[in-house]
PASEBA-1860 file (N, C-alpha, C; in nm, 3 decimals):
! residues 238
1> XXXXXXXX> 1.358/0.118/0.760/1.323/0.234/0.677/1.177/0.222/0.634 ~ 1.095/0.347/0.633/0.969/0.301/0.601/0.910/0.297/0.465 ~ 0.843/0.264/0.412/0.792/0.210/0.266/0.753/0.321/0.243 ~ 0.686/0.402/0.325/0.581/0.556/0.242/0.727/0.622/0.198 ~ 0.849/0.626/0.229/0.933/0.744/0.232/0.993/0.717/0.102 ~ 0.997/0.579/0.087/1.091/0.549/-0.017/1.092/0.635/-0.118 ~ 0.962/0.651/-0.212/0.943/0.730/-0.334/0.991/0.870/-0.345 ~ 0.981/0.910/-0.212/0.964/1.078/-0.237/1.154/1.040/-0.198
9> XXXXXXXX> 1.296/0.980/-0.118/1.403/0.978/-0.121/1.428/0.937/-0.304 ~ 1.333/0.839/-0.366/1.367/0.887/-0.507/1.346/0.936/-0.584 ~ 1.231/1.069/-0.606/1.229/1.172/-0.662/1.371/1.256/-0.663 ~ 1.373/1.273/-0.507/1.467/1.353/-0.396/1.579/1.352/-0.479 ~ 1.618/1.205/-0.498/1.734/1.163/-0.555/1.803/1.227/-0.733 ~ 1.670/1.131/-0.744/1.646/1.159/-0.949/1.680/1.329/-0.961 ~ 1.596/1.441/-0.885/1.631/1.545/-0.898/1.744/1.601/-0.898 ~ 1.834/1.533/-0.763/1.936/1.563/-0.723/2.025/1.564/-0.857
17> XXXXXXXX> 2.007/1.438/-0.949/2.086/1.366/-1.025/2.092/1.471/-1.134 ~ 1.935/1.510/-1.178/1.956/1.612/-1.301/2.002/1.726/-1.290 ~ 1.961/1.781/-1.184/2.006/1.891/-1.127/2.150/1.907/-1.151 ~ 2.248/1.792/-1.116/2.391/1.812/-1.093/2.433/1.799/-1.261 ~ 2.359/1.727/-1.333/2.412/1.698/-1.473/2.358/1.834/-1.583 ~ 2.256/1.889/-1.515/2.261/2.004/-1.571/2.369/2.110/-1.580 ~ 2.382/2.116/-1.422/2.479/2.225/-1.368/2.642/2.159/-1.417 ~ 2.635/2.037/-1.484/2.770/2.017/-1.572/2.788/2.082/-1.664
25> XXXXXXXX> 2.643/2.054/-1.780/2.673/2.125/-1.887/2.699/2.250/-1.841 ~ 2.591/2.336/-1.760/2.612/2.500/-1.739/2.792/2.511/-1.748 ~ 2.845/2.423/-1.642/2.997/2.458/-1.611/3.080/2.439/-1.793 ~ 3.077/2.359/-1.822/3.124/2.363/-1.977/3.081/2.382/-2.079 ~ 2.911/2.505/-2.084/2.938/2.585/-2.158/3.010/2.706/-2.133 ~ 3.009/2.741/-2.007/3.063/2.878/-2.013/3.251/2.901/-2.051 ~ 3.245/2.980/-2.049/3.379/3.009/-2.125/3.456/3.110/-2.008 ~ 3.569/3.090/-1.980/3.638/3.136/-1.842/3.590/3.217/-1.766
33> XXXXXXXX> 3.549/3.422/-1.855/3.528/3.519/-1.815/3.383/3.417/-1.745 ~ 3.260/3.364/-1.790/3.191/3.323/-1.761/3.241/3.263/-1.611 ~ 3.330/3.155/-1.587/3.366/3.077/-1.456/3.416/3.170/-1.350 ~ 3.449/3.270/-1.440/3.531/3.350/-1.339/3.448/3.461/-1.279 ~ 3.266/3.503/-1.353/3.217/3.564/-1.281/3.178/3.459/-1.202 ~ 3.073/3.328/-1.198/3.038/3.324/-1.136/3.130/3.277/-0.958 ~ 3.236/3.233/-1.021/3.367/3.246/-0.876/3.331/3.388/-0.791 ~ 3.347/3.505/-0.860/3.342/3.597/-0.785/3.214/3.635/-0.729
41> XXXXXXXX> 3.084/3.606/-0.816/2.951/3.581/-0.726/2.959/3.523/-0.611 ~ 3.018/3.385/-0.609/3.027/3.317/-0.514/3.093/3.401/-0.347 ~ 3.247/3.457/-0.403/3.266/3.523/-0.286/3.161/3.600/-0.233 ~ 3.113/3.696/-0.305/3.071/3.773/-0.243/2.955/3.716/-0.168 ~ 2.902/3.644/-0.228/2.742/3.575/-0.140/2.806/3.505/-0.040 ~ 2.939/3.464/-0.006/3.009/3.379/0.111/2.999/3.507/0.222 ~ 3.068/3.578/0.179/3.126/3.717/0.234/3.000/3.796/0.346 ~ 2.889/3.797/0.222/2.790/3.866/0.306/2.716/3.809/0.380
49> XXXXXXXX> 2.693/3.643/0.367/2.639/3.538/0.456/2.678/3.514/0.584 ~ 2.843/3.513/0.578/2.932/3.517/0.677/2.910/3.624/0.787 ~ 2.906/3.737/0.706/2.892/3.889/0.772/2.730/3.896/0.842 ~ 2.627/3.831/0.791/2.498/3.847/0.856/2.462/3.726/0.959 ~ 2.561/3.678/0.946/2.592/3.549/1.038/2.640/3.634/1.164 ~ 2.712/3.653/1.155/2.817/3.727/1.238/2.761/3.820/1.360 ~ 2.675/3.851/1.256/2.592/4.020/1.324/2.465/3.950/1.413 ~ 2.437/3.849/1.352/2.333/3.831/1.457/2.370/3.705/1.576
57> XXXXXXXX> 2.457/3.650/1.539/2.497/3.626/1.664/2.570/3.673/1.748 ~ 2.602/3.777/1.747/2.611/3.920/1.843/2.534/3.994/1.904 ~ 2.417/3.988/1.874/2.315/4.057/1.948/2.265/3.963/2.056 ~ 2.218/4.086/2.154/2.152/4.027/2.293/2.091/3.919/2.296 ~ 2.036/3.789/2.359/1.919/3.737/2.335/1.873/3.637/2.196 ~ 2.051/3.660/2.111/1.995/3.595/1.939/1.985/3.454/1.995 ~ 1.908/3.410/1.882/1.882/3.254/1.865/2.007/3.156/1.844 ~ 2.010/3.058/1.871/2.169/2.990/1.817/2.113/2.929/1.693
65> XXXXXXXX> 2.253/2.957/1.598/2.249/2.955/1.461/2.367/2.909/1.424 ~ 2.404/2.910/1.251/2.516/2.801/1.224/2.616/2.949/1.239 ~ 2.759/2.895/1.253/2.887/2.992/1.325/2.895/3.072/1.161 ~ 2.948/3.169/1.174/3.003/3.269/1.015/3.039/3.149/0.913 ~ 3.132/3.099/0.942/3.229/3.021/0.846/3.153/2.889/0.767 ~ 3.084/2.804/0.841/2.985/2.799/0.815/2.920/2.865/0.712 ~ 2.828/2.930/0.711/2.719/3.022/0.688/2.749/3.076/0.524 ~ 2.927/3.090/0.549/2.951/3.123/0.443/3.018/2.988/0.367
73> XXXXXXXX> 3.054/2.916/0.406/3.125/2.825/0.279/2.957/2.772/0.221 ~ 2.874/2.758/0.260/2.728/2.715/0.224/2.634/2.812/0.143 ~ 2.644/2.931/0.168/2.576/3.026/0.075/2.702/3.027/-0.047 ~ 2.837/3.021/-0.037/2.913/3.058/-0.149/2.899/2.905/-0.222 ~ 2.882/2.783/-0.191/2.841/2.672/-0.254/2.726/2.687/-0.339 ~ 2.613/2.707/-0.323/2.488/2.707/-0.338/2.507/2.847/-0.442 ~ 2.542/2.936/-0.454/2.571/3.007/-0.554/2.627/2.910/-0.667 ~ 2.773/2.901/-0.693/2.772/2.819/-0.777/2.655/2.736/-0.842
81> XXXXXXXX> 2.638/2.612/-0.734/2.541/2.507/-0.815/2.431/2.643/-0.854 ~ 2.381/2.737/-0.811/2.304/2.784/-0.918/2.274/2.850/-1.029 ~ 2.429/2.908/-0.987/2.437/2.951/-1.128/2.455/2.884/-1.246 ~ 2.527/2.777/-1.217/2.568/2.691/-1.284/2.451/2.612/-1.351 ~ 2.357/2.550/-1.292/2.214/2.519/-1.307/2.177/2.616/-1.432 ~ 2.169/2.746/-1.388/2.088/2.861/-1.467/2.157/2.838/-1.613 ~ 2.293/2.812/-1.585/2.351/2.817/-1.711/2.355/2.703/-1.827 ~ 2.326/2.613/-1.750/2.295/2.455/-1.786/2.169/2.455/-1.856
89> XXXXXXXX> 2.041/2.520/-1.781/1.967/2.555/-1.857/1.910/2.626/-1.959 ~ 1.993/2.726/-1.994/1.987/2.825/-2.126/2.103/2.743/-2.218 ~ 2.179/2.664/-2.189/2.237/2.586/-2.281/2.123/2.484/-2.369 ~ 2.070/2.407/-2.292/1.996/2.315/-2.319/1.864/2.372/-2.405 ~ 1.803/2.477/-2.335/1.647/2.512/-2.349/1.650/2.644/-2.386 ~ 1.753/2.712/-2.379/1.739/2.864/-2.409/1.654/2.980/-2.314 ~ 1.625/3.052/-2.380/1.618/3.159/-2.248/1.452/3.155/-2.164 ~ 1.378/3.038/-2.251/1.257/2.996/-2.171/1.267/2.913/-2.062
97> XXXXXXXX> 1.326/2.844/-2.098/1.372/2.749/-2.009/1.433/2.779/-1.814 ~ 1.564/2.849/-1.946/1.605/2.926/-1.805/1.479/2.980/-1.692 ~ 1.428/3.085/-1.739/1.324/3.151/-1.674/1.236/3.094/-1.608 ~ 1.206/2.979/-1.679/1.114/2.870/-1.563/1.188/2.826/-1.482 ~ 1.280/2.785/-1.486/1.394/2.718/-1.409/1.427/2.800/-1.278 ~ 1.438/2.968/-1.300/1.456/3.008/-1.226/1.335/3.096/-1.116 ~ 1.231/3.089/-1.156/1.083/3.091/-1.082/1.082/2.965/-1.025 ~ 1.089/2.839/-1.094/1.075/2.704/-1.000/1.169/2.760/-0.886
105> XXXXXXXX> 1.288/2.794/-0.865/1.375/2.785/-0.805/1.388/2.927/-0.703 ~ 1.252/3.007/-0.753/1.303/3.120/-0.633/1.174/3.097/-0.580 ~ 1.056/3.004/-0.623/0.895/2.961/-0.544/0.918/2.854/-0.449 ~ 1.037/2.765/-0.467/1.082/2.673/-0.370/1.185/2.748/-0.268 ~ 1.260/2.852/-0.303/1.374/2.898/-0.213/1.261/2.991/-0.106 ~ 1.139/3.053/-0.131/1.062/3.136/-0.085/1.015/3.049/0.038 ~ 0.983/2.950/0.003/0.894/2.796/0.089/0.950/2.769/0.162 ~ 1.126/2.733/0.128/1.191/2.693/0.267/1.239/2.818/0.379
113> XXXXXXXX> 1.234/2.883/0.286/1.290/3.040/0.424/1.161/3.043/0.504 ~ 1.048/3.061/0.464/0.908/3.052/0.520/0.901/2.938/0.632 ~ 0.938/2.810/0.603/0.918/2.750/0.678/1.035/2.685/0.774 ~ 1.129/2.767/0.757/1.268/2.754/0.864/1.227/2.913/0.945 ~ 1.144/2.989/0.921/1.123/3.120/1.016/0.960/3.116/1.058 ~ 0.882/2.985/1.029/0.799/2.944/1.155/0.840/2.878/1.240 ~ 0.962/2.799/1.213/1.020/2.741/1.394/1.056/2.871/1.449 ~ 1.018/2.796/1.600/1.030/2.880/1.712/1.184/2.879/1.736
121> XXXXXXXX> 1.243/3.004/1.761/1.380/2.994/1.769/1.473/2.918/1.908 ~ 1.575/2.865/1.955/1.683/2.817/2.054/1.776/2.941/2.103 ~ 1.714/2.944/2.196/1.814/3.062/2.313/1.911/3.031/2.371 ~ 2.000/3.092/2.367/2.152/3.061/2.453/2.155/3.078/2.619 ~ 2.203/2.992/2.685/2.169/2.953/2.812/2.277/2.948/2.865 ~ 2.330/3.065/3.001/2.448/3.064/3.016/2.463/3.024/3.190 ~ 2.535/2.909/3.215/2.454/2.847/3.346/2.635/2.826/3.399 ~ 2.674/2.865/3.574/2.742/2.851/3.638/2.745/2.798/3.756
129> XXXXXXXX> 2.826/2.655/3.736/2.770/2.534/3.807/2.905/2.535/3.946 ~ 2.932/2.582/4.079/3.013/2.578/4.176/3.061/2.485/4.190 ~ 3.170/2.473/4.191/3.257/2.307/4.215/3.191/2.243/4.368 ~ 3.227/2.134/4.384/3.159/2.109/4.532/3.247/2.134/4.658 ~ 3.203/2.132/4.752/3.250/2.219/4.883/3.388/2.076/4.909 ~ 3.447/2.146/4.997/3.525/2.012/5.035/3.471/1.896/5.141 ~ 3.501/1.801/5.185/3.450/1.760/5.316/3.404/1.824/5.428 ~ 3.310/1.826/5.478/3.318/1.897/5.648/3.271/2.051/5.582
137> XXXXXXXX> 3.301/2.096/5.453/3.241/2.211/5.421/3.082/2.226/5.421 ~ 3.077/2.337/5.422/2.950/2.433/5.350/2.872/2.378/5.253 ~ 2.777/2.347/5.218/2.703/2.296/5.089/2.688/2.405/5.004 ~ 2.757/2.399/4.885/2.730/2.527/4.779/2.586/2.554/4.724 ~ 2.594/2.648/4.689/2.465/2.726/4.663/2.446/2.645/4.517 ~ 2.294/2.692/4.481/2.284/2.546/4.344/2.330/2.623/4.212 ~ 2.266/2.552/4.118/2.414/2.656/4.011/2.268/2.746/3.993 ~ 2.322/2.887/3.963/2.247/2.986/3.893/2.329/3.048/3.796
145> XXXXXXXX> 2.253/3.137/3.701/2.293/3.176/3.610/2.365/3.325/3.647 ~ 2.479/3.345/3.621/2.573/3.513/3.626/2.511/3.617/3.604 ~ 2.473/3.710/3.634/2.440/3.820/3.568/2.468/3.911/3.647 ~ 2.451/4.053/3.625/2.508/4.189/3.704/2.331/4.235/3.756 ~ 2.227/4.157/3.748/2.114/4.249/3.822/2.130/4.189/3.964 ~ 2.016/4.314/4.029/2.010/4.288/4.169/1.937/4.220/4.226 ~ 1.956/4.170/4.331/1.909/4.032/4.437/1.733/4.030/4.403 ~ 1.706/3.923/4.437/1.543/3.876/4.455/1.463/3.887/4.328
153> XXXXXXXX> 1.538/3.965/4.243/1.432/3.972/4.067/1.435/3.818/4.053 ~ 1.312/3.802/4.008/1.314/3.703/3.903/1.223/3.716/3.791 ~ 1.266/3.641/3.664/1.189/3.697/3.578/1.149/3.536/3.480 ~ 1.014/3.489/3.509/1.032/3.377/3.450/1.052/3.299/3.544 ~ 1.136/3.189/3.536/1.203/3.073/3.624/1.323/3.099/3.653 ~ 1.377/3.197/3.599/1.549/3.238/3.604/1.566/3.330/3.786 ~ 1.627/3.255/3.869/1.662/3.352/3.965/1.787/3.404/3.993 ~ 1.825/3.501/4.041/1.964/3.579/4.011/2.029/3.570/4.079
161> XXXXXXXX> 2.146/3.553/4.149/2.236/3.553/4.245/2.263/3.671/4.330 ~ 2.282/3.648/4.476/2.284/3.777/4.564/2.384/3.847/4.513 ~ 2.441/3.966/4.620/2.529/4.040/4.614/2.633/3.982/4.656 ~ 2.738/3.994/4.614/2.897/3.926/4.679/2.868/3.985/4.824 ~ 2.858/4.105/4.837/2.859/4.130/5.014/2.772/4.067/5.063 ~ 2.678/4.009/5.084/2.611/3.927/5.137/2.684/3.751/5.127 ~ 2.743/3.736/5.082/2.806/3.609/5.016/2.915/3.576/5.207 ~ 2.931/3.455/5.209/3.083/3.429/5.284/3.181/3.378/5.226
169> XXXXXXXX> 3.293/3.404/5.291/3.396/3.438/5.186/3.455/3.289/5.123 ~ 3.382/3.126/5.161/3.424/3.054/5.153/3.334/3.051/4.996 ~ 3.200/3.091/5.035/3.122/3.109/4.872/3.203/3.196/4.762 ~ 3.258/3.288/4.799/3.326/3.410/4.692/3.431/3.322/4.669 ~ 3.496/3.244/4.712/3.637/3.159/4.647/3.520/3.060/4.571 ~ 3.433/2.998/4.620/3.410/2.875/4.497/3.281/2.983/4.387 ~ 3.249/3.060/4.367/3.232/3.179/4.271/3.341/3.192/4.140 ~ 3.449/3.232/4.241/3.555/3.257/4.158/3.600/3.134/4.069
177> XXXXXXXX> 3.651/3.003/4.135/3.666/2.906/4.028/3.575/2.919/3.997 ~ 3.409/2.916/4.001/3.309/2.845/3.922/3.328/2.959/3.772 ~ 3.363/3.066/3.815/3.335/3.170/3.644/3.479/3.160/3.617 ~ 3.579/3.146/3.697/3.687/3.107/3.590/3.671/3.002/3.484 ~ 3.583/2.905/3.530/3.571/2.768/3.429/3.481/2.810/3.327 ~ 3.398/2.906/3.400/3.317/2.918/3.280/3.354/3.005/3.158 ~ 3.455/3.099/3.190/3.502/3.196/3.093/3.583/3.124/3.004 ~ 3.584/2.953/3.011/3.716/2.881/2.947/3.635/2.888/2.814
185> XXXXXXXX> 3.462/2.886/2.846/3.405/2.809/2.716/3.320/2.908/2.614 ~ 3.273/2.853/2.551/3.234/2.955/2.451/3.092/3.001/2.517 ~ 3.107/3.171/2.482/2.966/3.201/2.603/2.942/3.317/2.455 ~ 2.791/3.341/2.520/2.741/3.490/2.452/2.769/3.598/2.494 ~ 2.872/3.690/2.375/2.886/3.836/2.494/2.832/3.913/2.566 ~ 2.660/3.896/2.585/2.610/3.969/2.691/2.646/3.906/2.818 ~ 2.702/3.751/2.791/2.667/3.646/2.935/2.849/3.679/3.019 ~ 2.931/3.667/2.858/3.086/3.712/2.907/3.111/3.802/2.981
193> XXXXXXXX> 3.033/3.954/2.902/3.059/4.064/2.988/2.991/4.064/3.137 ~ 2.884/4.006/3.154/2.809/3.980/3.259/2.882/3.910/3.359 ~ 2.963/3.795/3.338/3.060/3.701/3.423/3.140/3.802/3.462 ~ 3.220/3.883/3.375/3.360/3.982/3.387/3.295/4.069/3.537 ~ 3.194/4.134/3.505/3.173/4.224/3.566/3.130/4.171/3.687 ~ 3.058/4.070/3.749/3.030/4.005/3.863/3.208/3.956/3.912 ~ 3.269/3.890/3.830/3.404/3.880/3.907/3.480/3.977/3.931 ~ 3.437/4.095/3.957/3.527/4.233/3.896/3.484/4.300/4.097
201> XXXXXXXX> 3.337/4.221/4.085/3.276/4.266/4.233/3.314/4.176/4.349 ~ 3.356/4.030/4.291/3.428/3.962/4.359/3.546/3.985/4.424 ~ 3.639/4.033/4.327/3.771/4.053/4.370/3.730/4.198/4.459 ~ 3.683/4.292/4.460/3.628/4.440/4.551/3.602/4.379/4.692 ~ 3.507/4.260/4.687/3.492/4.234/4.769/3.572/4.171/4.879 ~ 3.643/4.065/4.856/3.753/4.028/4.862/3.851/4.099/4.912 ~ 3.926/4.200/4.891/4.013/4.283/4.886/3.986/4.353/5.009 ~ 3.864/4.412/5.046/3.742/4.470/5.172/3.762/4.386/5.278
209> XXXXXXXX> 3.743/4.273/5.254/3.738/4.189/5.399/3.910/4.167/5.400 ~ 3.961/4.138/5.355/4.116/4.090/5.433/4.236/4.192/5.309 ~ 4.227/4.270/5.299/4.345/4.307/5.261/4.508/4.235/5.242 ~ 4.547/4.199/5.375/4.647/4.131/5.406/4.635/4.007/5.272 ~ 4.602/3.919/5.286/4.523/3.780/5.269/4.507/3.810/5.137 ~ 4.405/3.883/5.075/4.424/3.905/4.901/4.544/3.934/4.837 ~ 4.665/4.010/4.915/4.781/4.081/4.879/4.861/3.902/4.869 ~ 4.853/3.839/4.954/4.905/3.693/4.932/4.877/3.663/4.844
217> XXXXXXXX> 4.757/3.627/4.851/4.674/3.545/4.718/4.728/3.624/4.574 ~ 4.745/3.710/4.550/4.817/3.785/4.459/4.949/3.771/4.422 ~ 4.998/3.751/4.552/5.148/3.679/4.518/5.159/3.598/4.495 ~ 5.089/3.498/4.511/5.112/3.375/4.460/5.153/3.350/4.299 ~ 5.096/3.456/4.283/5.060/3.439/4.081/4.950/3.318/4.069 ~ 4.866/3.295/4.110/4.767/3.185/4.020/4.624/3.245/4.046 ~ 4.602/3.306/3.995/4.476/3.381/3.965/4.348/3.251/3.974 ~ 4.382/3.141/3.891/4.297/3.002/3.915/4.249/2.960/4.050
225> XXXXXXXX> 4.331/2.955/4.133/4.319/2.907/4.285/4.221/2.953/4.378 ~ 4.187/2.880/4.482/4.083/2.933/4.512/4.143/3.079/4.643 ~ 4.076/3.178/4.602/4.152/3.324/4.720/4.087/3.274/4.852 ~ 3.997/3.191/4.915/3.934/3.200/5.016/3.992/3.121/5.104 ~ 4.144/3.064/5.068/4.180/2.972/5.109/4.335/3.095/5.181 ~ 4.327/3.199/5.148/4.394/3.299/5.180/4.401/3.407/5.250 ~ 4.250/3.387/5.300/4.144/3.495/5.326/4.096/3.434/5.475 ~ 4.120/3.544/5.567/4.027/3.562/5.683/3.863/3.566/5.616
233> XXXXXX> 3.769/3.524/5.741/3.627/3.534/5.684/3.609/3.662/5.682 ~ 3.623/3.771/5.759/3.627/3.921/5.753/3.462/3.901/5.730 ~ 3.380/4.033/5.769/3.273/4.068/5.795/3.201/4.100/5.686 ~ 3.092/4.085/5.603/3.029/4.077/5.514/2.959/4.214/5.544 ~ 2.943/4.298/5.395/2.855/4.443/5.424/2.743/4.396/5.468 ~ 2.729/4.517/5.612/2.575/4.561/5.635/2.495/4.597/5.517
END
């Protein structure tokens, strides 16, 4: 551990310490109606933390961030201790007190939002890796990422995967396991719907070249398995 750090882990500390013995008294001066607003503060700051949690990790392209539940048991914590604080301090010091207490406390809350929204944000990366060929097989294609655009774009370093009709049909069976596995795990819904809809062109395709052969593979009941193992090679679109 290094010697420069020590002091400032016991400021860190000491603060921690008054801080919490303040926010005692706050808790036993107040008188129920008192406990019982700030309880219901609390939900609600859980509630709406949760909810803006929620919303942005739903959008296209968001940054990865902490999950709702999360988001909210931590904003509805941090309510408490501050109110509780606030109240600790108008016990002790009265209503000057408080007021400094709570400028210290919204000039430091200002500082850290400031400086958690100059990091550069973490993008979600949705990558589909082909099981390997069998012996004597085909060498699979390297993993690329799913998406529904068309052949040869690239944008960046990201390159896109052809068209299933261009594909052979031993590639469209290890396709298929490769996004079945991937739909097991937790993905971003632009990347989910993106998988759905590329396997949606799989099975079209599929179905085109051997009819017979998919109608098996269907009977079988195991949707998991690989279809190409069911399947004539049948002729790939011009």
């Amino acid at each position: 551990m290094s010697d420069r750090g020590l002091p400032a882990r016991l400021l860190l500390g000491l603060a921690a310490l008054v801080a919490t013995a303040v926010a005692v008294v706050g808790g036993l001066a107040l008188r129920p109606p008192g406990l019982l607003a700030v309880g219901l503060a609390s939900v609600v700051t859980a509630c709406l933390a949760g909810g803006v949690a929620r919303e942005s990790a739903n959008e296209p392209g968001a940054a990865v961030g902490r999950n709702p539940l999360d988001a909210a048991w931590r904003a509805g914590a941090a309510t408490i201790g501050l109110l509780l604080f606030l109240s600790g301090t108008a016990a002790l010091g009265g209503p000057v007190l408080t007021v400094l207490a709570g400028a210290v406390l919204a000039v430091g809350g200002l500082g850290l939002w400031l400086l958690h929204a100059g990091r550069p944000p973490r993008r979600n990366a949705t990558m589909v890796t082909p099981p390997p060929a069998p012996a004597g097989g085909t060498t699979p294609a390297p993993s690329l990422p799913v998406t529904g655009a068309r052949p040869a774009e690239t944008v960046g370093t990201v390159t896109y995967l052809p068209p299933v009709a261009t594909l052979p049909t031993a590639a469209l069976g290890r396709e298929w396991l490769s996004t079945t596995t991937a739909l097991a795990g937790r993905l971003h819904p632009a990347a989910r719907q993106s998988i759905v809809r590329r396997r949606q062109e799989t099975l079209d395709e599929l179905e085109r070249r051997d009819p017979d052969g998919f109608a098996r593979w269907l009977a079988e009941g195991s949707l998991d398995s690989d279809p190409a193992r069911y399947l004539d090679e049948g002729p790939p679109a011009v």
